[in-house]
N, C-alpha and C positions, 0 to 999 in steps of 0.2 A: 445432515443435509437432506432436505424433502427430495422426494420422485422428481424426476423431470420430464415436464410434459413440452417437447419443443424448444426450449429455452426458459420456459416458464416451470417455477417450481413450486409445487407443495412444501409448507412447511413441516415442521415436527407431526408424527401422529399426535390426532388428542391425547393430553395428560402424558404425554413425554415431556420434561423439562431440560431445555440446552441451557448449561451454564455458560455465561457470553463475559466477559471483560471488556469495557472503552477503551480503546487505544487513541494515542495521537500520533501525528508526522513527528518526530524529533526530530530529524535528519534526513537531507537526499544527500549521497556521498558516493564515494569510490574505494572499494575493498581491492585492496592489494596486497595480495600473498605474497612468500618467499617464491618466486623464479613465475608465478602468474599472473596472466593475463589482468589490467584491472576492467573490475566489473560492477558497471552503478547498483547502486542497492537503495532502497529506502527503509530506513528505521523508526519503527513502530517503537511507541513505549506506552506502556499503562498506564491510565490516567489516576488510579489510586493502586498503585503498586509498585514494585521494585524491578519486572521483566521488559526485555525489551525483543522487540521479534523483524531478524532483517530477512526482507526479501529481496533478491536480485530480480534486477528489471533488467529491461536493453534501454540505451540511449535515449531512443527519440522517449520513453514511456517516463525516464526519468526526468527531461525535462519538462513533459506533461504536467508531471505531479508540481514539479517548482515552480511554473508558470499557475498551474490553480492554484496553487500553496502565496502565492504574493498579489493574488487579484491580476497577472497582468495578463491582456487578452490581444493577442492579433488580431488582424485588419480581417483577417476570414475566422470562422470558429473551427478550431482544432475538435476531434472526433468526440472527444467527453463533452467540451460543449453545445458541440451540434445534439447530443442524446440529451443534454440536459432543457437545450431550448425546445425539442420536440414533446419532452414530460410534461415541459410548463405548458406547452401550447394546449395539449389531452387531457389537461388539468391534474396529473398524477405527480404525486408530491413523493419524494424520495426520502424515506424518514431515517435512513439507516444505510451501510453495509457491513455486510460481516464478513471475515473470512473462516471459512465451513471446515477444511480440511487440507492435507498434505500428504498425497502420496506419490513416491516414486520424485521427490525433490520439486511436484509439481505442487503450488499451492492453490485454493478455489475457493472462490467469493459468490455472494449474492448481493446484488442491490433490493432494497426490501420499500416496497411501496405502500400506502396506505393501506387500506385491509391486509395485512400478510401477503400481498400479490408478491415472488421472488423469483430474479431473473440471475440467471447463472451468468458470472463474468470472471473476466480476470480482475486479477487483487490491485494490480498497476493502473486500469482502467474505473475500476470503481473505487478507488481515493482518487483519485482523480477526479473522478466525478463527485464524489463525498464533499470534498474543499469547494468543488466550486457550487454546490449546493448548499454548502454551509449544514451540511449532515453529518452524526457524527459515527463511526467507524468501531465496529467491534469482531471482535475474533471469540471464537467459541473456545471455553475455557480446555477444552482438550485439546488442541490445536497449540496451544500456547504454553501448554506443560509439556509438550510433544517438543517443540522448536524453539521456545523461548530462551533467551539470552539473561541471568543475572546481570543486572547493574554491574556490583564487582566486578564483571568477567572484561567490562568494559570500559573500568577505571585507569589512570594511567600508573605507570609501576612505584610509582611513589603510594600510592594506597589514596591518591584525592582522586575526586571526579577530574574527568575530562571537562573543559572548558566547552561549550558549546559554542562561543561565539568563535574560539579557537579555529575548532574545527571546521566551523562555516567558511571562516576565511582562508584557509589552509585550501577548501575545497576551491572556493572563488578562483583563488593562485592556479588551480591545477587547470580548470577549466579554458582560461584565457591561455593557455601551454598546449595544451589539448588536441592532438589530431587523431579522426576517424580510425586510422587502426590503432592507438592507443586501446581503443575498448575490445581489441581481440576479434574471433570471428566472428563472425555477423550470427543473429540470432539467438534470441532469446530462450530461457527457461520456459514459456509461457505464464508468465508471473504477472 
């Protein structure tokens, strides 16, 4: 992760190389452990690989990401696309985000603009903003060997993949079910 000057960050020193991997959304969903709380998460998967990398968000940040993730947009702009409509306006083009790092269960993203210009944000806030830019999303390869998930790990016990559309609609079901404390105490990871 570069210096941060204000919000705004330097990138790598000259002739440092970050190995990065493209990820996509596979998934917004709801993790449910034995006896906890459920908690939305979005899942990241490699776009030429086998890892997949989940971050817990809070509520409203998940339905962000699904709302950019399906093109559907409310009668006012929710807060990714009010940033995205002020980029167009300044003429600054969003060519990327990546997520930097993970410490302390916290993870940390930049949105990265034409010249290397990089703004520190959250990873819930900038795919969000990523989908609705139609940018595409990457994670720095240490980040990802750090927390990423095997495929396998996420297969069902039969040894086949999970169905995806499965699991969309299993998700659909819970949602239409769904009340405010369902998702536990209020506040997020900062994810």
């Amino acid at each position: 992760m570069g210096a941060n000057r204000g919000g705004v960050l330097a990138g790598p020193p000259s002739g440092q190389v970050v190995v990065m991997r493209q990820m996509r959304v596979a998934q917004i969903g709801v993790a449910v452990g034995a006896g906890a709380a459920l908690a939305p998460l979005v899942l990241l998967c490699e776009v030429s690989g086998e890892r997949y990398l989940p971050i817990w968000i809070g509520a409203p940040e998940a339905d962000a990401i699904a709302r950019a993730g399906s093109g559907s947009r409310p009668r006012r702009p929710m807060t990714h696309e009010l940033i995205g409509e002020v980029c167009a306006a300044l003429g600054a083009h969003l060519d990327r985000v990546v997520i930097t790092d993970l410490r302390d269960g916290v993870y940390y993203a930049e949105l990265v603009f034409g010249a290397d210009v990089r703004v520190s944000a959250r990873p819930s806030d900038a795919i969000a903003l990523a989908l609705g830019a139609d940018a595409s999303i990457h994670i720095e390869d240490r980040v990802l060997d750090q927390a990423g998930v095997p495929a396998i790990a996420l297969e069902g016990r039969t040894g086949e993949r999970a169905d995806p559309e499965a699991e969309v609609e299993r998700f659909r079901d819970f949602l239409e079910r769904a009340r405010p404390e369902d998702f536990g105490p209020s506040g997020d990871r900062g994810n």
